[in-house]
C-alpha positions as CSV (number, residue, x, y, z in Angstrom):
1,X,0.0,0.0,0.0
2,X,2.8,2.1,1.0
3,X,4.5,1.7,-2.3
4,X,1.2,2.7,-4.2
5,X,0.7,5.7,-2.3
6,X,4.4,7.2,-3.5
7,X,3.7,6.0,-6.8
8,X,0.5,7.9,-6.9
9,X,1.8,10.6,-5.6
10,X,5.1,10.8,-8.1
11,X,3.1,10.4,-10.9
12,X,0.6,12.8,-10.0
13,X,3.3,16.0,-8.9
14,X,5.3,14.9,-12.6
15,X,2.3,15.5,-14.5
16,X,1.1,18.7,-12.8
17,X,4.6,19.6,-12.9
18,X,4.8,18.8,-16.5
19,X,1.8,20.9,-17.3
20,X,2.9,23.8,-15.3
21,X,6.1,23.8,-18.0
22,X,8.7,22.5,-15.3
23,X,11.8,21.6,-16.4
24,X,13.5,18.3,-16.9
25,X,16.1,19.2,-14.5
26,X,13.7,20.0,-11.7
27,X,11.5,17.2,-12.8
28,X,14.4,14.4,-12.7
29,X,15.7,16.5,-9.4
30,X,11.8,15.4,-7.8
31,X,11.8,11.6,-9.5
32,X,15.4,11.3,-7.3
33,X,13.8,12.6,-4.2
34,X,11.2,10.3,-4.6
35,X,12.9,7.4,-5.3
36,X,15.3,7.9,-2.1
37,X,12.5,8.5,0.1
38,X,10.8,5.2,-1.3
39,X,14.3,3.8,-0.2
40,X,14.3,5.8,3.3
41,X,17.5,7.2,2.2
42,X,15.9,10.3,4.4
43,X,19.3,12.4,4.2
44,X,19.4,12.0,0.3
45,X,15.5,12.6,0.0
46,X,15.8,15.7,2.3
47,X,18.4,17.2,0.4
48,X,16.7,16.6,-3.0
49,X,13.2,17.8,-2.0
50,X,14.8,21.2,-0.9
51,X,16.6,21.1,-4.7
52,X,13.5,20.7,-6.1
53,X,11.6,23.2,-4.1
54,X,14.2,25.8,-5.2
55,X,13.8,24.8,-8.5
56,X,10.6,24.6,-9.2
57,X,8.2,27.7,-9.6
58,X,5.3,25.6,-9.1
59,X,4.2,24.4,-6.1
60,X,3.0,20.8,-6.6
61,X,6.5,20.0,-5.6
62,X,5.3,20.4,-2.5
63,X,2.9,16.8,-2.4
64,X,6.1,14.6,-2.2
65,X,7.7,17.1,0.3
66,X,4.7,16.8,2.9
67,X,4.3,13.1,2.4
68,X,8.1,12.9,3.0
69,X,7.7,15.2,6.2
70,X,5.1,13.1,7.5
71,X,7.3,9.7,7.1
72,X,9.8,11.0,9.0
73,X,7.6,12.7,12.0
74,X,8.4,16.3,10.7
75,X,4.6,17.1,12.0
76,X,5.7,20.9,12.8
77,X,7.2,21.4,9.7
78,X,3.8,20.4,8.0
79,X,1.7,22.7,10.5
80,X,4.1,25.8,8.9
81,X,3.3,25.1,5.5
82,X,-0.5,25.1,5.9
83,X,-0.7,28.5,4.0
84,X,0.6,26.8,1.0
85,X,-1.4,23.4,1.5
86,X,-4.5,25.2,1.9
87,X,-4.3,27.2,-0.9
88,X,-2.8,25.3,-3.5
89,X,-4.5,22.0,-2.4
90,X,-7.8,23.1,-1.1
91,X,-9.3,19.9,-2.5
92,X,-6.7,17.5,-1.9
93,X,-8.2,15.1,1.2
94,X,-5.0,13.4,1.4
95,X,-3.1,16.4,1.7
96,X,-5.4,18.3,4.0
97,X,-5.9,14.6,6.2
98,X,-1.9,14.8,6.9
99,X,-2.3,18.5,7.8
100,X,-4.8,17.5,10.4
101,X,-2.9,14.9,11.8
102,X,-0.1,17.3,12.0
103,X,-2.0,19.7,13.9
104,X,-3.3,16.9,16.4
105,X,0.5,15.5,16.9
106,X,1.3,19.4,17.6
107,X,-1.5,20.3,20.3
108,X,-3.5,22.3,17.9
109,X,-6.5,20.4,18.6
110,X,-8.8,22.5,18.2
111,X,-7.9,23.3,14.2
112,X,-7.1,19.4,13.9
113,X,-11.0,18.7,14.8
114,X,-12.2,21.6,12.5
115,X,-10.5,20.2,9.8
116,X,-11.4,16.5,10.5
117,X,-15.1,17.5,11.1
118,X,-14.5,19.4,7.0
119,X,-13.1,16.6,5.8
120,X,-15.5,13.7,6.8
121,X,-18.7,16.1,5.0
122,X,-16.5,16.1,2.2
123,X,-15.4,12.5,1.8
124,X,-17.5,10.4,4.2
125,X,-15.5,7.1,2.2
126,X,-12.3,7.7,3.4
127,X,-11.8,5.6,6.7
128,X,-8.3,7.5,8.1
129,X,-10.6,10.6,8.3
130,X,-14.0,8.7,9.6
131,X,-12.3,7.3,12.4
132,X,-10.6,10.5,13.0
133,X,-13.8,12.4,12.9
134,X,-15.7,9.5,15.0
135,X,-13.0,10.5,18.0
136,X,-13.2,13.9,17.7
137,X,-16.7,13.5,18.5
138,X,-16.0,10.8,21.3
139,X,-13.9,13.4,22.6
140,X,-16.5,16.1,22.7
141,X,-18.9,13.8,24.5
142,X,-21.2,13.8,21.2
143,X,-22.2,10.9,20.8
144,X,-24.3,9.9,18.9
145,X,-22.9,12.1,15.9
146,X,-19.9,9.6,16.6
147,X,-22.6,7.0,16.2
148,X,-23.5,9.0,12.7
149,X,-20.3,9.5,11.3
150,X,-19.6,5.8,11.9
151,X,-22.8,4.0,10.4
152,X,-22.6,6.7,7.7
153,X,-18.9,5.4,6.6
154,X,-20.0,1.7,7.2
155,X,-22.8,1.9,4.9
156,X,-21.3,3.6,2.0
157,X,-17.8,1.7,2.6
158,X,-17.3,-1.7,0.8
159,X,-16.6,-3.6,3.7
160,X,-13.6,-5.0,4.9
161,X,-11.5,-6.5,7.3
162,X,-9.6,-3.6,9.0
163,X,-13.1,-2.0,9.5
164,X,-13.2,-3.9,12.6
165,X,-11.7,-0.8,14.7
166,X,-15.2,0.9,13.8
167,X,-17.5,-2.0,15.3
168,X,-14.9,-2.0,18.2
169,X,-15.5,1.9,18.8
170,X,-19.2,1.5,18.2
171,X,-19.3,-1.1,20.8
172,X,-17.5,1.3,23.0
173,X,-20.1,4.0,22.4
174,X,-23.0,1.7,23.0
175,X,-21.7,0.8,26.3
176,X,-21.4,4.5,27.4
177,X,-25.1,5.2,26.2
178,X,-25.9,1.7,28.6
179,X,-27.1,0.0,25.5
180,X,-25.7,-3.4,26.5
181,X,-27.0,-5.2,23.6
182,X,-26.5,-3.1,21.0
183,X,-22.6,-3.0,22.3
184,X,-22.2,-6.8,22.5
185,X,-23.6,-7.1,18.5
186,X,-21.1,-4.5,17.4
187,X,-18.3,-6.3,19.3
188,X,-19.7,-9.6,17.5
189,X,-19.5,-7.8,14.4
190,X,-15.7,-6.5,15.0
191,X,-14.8,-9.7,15.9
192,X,-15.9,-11.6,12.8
193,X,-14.2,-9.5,11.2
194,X,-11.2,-9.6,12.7
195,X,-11.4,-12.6,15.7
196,X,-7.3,-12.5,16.7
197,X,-8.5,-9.3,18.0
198,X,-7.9,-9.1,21.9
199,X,-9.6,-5.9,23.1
200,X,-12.2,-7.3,21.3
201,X,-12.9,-10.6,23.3
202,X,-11.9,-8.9,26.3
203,X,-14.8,-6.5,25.7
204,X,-16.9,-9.1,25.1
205,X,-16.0,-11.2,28.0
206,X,-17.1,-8.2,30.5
207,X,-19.7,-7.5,28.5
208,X,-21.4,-11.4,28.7
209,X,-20.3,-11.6,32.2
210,X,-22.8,-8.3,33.0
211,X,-25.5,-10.3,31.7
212,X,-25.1,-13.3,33.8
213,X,-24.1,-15.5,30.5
214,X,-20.7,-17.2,32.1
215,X,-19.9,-19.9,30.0
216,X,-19.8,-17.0,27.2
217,X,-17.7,-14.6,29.1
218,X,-15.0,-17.5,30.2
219,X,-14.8,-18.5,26.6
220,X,-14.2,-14.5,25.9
221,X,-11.6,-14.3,28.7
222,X,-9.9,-18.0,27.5
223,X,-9.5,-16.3,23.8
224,X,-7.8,-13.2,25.2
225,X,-5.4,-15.3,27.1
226,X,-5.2,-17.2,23.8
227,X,-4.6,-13.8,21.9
228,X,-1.9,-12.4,24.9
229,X,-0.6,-14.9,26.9
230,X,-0.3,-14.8,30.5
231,X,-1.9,-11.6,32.5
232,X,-2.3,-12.9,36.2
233,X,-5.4,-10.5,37.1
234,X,-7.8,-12.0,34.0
235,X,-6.7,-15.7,34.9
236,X,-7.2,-14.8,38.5
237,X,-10.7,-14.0,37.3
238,X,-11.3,-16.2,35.2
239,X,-10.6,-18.7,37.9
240,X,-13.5,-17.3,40.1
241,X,-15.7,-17.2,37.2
242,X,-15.2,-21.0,36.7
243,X,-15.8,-21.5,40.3
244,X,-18.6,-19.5,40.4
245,X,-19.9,-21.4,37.2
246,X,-19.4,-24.5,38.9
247,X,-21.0,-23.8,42.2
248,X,-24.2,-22.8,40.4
249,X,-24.4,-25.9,37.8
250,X,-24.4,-27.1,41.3
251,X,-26.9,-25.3,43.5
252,X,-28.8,-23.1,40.8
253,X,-28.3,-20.1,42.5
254,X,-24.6,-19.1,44.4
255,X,-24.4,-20.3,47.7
256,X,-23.2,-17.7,50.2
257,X,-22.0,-19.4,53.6
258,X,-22.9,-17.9,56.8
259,X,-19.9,-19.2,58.9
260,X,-18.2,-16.5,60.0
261,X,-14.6,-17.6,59.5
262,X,-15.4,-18.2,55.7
263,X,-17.1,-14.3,55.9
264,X,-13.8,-13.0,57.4
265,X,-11.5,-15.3,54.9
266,X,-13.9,-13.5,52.1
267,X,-13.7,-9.9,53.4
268,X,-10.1,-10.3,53.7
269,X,-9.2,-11.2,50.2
270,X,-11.6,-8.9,48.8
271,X,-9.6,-6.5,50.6
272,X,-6.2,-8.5,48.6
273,X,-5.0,-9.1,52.2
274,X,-4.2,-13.1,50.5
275,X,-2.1,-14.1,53.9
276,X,-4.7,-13.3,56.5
277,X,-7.4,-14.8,54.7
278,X,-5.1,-18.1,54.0
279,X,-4.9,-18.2,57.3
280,X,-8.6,-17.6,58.6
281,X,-9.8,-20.1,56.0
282,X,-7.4,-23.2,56.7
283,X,-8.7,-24.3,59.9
284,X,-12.4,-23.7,58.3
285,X,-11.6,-26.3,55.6
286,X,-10.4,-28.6,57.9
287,X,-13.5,-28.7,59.9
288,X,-15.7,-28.9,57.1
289,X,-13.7,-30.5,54.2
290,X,-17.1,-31.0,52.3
291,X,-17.7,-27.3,51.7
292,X,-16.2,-26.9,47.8
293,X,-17.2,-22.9,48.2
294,X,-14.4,-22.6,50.9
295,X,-12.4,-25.0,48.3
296,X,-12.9,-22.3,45.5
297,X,-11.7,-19.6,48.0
298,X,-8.5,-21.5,48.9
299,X,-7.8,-21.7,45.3
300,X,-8.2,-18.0,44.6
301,X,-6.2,-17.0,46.8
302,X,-3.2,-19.1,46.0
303,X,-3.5,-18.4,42.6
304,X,-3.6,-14.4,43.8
305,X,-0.1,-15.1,45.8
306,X,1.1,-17.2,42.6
307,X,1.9,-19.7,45.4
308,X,2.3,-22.5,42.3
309,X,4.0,-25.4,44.3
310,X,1.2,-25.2,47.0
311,X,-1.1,-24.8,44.6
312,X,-0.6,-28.2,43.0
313,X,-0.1,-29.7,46.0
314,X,-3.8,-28.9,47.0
315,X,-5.4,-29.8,44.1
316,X,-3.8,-33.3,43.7
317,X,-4.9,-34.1,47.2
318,X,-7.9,-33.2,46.1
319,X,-8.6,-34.7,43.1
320,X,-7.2,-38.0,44.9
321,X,-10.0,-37.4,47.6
322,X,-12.5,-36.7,44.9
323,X,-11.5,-38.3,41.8
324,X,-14.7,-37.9,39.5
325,X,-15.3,-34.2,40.6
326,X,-14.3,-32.1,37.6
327,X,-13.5,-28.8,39.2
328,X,-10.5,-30.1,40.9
329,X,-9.6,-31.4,37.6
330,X,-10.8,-28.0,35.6
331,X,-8.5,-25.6,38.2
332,X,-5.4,-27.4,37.2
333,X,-6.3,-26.8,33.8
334,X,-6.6,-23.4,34.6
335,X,-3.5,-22.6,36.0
336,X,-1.9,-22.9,32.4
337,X,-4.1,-19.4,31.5
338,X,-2.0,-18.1,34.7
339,X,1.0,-18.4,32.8
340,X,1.8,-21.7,35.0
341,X,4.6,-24.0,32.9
342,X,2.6,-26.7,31.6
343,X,5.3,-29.3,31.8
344,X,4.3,-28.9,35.5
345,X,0.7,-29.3,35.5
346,X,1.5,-32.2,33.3
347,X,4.1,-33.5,36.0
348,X,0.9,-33.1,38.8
349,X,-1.8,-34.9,36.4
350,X,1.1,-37.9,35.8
351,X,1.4,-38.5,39.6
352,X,-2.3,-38.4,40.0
353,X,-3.2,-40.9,37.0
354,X,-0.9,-43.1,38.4
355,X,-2.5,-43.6,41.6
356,X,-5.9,-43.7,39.3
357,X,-4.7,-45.8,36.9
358,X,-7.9,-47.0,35.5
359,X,-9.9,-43.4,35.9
360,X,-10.4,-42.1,32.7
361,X,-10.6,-38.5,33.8
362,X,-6.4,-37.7,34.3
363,X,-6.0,-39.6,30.8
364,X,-8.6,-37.1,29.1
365,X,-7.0,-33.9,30.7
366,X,-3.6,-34.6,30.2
367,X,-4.2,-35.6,26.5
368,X,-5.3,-31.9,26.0
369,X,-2.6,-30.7,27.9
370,X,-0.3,-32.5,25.7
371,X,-2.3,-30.9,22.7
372,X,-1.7,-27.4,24.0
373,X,1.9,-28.2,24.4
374,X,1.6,-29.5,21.1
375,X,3.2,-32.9,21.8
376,X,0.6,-34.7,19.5
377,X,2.4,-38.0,20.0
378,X,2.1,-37.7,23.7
379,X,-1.8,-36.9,23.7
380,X,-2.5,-39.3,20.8
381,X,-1.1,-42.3,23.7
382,X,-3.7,-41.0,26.0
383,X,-6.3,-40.8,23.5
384,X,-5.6,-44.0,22.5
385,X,-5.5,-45.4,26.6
386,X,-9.0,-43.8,26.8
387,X,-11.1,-45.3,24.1
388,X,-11.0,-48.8,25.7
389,X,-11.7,-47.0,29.4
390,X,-15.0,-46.3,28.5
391,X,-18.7,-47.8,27.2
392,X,-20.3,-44.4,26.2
393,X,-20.8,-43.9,22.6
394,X,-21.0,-39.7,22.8
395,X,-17.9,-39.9,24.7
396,X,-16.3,-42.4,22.1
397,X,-16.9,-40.4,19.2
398,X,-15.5,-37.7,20.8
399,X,-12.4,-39.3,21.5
400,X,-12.5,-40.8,18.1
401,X,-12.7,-37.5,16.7
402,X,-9.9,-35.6,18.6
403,X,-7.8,-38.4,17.8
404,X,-8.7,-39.0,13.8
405,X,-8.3,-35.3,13.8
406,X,-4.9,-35.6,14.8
407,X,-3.9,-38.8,12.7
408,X,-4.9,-36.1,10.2
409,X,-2.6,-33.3,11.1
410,X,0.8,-35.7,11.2
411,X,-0.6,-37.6,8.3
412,X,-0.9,-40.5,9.9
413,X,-3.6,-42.2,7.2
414,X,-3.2,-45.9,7.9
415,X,-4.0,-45.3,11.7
416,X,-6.7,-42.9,10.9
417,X,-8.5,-45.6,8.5
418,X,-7.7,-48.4,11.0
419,X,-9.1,-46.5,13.7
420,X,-12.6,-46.0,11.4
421,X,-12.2,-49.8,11.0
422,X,-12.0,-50.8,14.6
423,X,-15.2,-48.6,15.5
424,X,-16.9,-48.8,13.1
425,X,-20.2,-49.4,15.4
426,X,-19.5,-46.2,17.0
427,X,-18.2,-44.4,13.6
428,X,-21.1,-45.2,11.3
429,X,-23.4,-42.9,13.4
430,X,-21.2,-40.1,14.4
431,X,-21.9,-37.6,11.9
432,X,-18.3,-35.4,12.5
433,X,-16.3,-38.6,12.1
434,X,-17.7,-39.7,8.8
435,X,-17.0,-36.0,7.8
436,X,-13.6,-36.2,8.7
437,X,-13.3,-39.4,6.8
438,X,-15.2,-38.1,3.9
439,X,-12.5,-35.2,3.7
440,X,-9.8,-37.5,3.8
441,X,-10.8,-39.2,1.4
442,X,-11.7,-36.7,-1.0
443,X,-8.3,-34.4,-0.5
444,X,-6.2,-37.3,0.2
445,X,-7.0,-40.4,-1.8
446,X,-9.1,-38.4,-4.3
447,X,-11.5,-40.8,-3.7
448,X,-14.4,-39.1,-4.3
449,X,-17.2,-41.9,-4.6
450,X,-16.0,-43.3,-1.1
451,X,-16.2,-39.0,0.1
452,X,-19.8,-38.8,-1.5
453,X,-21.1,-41.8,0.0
454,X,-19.4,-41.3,3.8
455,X,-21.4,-37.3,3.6
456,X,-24.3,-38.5,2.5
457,X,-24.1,-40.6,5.6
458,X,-23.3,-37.9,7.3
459,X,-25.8,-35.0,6.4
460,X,-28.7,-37.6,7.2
461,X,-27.9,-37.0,11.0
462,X,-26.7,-33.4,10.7
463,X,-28.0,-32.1,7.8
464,X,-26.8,-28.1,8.4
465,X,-23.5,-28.3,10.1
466,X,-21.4,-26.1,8.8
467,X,-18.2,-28.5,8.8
468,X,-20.2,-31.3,7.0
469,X,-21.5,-28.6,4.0
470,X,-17.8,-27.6,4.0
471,X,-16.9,-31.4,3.1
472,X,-19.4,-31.6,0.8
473,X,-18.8,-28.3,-0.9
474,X,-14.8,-29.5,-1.2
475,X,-16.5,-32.8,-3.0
476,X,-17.9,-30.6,-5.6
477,X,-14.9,-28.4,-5.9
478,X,-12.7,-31.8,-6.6
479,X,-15.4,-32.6,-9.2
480,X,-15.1,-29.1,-11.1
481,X,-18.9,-28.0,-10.4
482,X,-17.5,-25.0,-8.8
483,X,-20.7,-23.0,-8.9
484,X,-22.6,-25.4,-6.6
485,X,-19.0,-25.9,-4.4
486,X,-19.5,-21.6,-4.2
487,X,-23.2,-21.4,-3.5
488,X,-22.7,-23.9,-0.6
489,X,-19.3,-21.9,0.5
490,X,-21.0,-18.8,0.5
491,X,-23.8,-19.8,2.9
492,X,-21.8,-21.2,5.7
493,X,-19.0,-18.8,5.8
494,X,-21.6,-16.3,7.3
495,X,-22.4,-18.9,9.8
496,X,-19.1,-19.1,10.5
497,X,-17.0,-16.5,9.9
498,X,-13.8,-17.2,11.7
499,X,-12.9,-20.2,10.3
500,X,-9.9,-20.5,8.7
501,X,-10.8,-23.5,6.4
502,X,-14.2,-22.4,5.1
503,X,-12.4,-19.2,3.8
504,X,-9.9,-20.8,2.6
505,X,-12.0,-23.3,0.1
506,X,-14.1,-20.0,-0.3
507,X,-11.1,-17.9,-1.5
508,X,-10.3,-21.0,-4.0
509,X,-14.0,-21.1,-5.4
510,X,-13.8,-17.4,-5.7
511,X,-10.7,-17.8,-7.7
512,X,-11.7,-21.0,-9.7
513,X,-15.5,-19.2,-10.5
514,X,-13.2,-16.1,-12.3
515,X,-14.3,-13.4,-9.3
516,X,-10.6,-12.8,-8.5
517,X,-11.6,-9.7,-6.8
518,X,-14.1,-11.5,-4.5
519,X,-11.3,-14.4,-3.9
520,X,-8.4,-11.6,-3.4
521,X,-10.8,-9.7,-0.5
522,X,-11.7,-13.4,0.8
523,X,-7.4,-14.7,1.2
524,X,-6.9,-11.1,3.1
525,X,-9.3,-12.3,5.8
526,X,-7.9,-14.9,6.0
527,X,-4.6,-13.8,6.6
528,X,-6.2,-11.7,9.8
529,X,-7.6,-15.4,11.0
530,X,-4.0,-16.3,12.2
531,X,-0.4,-15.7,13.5
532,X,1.0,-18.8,12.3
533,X,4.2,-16.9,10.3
534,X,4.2,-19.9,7.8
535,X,0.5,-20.0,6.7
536,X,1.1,-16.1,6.5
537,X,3.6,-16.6,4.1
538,X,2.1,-19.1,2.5
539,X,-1.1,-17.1,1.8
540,X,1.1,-13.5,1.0
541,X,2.4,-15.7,-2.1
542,X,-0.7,-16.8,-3.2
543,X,-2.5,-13.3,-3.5
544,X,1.0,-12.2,-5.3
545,X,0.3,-15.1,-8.0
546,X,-3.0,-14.1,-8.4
547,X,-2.4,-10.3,-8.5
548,X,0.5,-11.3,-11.5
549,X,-1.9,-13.7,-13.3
550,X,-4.7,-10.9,-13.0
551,X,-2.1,-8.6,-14.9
């Protein structure tokens, strides 16, 4: 983008400069100074700009010179030359956009908001100046013509991906009118567009946890830890807010205890006094071991004095004392959010499955916590130890999934297909494990009448799962009827609009269907869908061979 803003910009100063009868010694004299600053040669540039100004009677020179200024942070220099921009490029936004900048950097608000305000009646397309505008207002405590000067953009702007900054700021205005809902469907909106956004899901966390829906907040809060790694006051709460969850799956409502050590142990760690209320609550527990609520507190406040060693210690013993109760189990996961080495927790959940050796509950958890520490091998042994453990079908083809899906991944296709052979009983009527062996056979062996007739199988028992269309639609994409592959793509990527594989086959369709525009826009999102440096690469090569073939 960079590049094709000095490029515009050259060509357009040569050609006024041409008409205005400059000189081909002042015109190659602006070419140089453009092509250093393109460089960041600023030196060179510098000197060359100030050649050409000298030189040249006419002032269109002065277009590079200001975009050159602002590249290098010369704001002030840009605030003295307003005279000239204002006259001689009264109707140049992109000109008079910098000069508003400039005068914001420099603490001349006041002009900087005039001219933003101008600006955005003149051009209400351009985003830079929209989201300028939309903060002068914030700023001013106006509102709702923030609220106007945003929807206005959104609804004349093709949409696209970095437009998520607008539904973020919308969702901020909401929240200060109190319109809760309005705020958490712009956040949903900012983050479809753009769901490796972490202010975003943090936002969204608060703003489900407000409304009493916790299982949506802690999956907000989980994908900001996901997003930023360890920050020890959202696991702490997110530890509470699992409790809490917990304790009311439970009891329906939250229990509050009337014993009064357990009231003073509370007071005192709402008050962060962690040592006192450890104190005031041990003997409690001790007396009445039963009492999970006083549990929960315990495990607050050892997370709050990041006393890890202790931590572990506790919830061992009690995972040995209660071996089928999930939140002992569920806190140790937790403490990986906390930034907790998982080679540790892993260490803890060994020790306890070997005192449990035939519970299947320490070889489920410490098969994810291999996946997160992605030792695939590892997890895919406890996968594999945990199919026999157990006589429940849902649980079964769960398992069967997770571990196919992996088989997958390290392409490991003669396990995968003699897993589908051994359970088969439990495989022929799990609709997301005759997907997965649909797709495999369809982008692997290419064998597309054993893919048609596994989804077939599989759309009779979930008929609009998202996933399953996906398989079907890559069917029809291996079988060149790209239209139907494009109508189906289409639907289920607005179902689902952060998954990376649904735009990806969508992007393709586009591409393979002749709408390279449409399958250009499409790879760009997906590119904001993840981190991964090599798929980023990967997907930055493709949109340069399809901008070249498009030439």
């Amino acid at each position: 983008m960079r590049l094709i803003s000095i490029i515009s910009t050259v060509i357009f100063s040569l050609t006024c400069m041409a008409r205005a009868g400059v000189g081909a010694d002042q015109l190659h004299t602006y070419f140089m100074a453009n092509y250093q600053h393109f460089n960041k040669k600023w030196p060179e540039a510098l000197e060359l700009y100030k050649r050409a100004l000298k030189l040249n009677s006419s002032t269109f020179a002065y277009k590079g010179f200001v975009h050159f200024l602002r590249d290098t942070n010369n704001d002030q220099l840009i605030v003295e030359l307003q005279p000239i921009i204002r006259a001689s490029f009264k109707d140049d936004i992109d000109m008079l956009s910098m000069l508003a900048q400039a005068f914001e950097k420099t603490g001349h608000q006041p002009e900087a908001d005039e001219l933003f305000i101008t600006l955005n009646a003149k051009d209400k397309k351009n985003s830079e100046i929209a989201f300028h505008t939309a903060q002068v207002y914030i700023r001013k405590k106006e509102l709702e013509n923030a609220l106007k000067v945003i929807n206005t953009f959104l609804n004349v702007a093709t949409r696209k991906p970095t437009h998520f900054l607008f539904h973020f700021m919308k969702a901020q205005i909401y929240l200060q009118l109190n319109k809760k809902e309005d705020a958490l469907a712009s956040i949903k909106t900012s983050l479809e567009l753009h769901p490796r956004f972490e202010k975003g899901w943090l936002l969204q966390a608060l703003l489900e946890e407000k409304e009493g829906r916790l299982t949506e907040a802690i999956k907000g809060y989980e994908n900001f830890l996901d997003l930023v790694g360890p920050n020890q006051a959202i696991a702490q709460h997110l530890v509470g807010l699992a409790f809490k969850q917990k304790i009311i799956e439970q009891h329906g409502v939250t229990p509050a205890s009337s014993h009064n050590q357990f009231t003073q142990a509370l007071q005192l760690f709402e008050q962060h006094k962690y040592q006192a209320a450890l104190a005031v609550l041990e003997p409690y527990i001790v007396q009445d071991a039963a009492n999970k609520e006083a549990k929960m507190l315990k495990i607050q406040i050892l997370t709050a004095l990041d006393q890890v060693p202790q931590l572990l210690k506790t919830l061992k013993e009690w995972v040995l004392q209660e071996p089928n109760e999930l939140m002992w189990y569920n806190a140790l996961h937790l403490l990986y959010r906390n930034g907790t080495d998982i080679y540790q927790i892993i260490k803890t959940m060994h020790e306890v499955e070997k005192q449990l050796p035939d519970n299947i509950l320490p070889m489920l958890y410490l098969a994810d916590l291999y996946i997160r520490a992605q030792s695939t091998h590892a997890a895919q042994t406890y996968l594999n130890r945990a199919l026999p453990k157990t006589d429940n079908r849902a649980l079964q083809a769960s398992l069967m999934l997770q571990l196919g899906t992996l088989y997958y991944k390290n392409k490991q296709y003669k396990q995968l297909k003699e897993l589908h052979k051994n359970y088969a009983l439990v495989a022929e009527n799990d609709a997301p494990f005759l997907n997965l062996m649909a797709y495999y056979y369809a982008t692997k062996e290419k064998n597309l009448t054993m893919a048609e007739q596994l989804i077939s199988q599989a759309l009779t028992y979930d008929a609009h799962n998202p996933h399953i269309l996906d398989t079907l639609a890559t069917i029809y994409y291996h079988q060149n009827e790209i239209e139907k592959a494009l109508a189906i793509l289409k639907n289920i990527a607005a179902l689902e609009p952060r998954d990376r594989t649904i735009t990806k086959h969508l992007a393709y369709a586009y591409y393979q269907a002749g709408d390279v525009e449409q399958a250009k826009t499409t790879l760009q999102r997906l590119m904001t869908l993840t981190n991964d440096q090599t798929k980023q690469k990967e997907y930055q090569q493709l949109l340069f061979t399809w901008n070249s073939k498009q030439k």
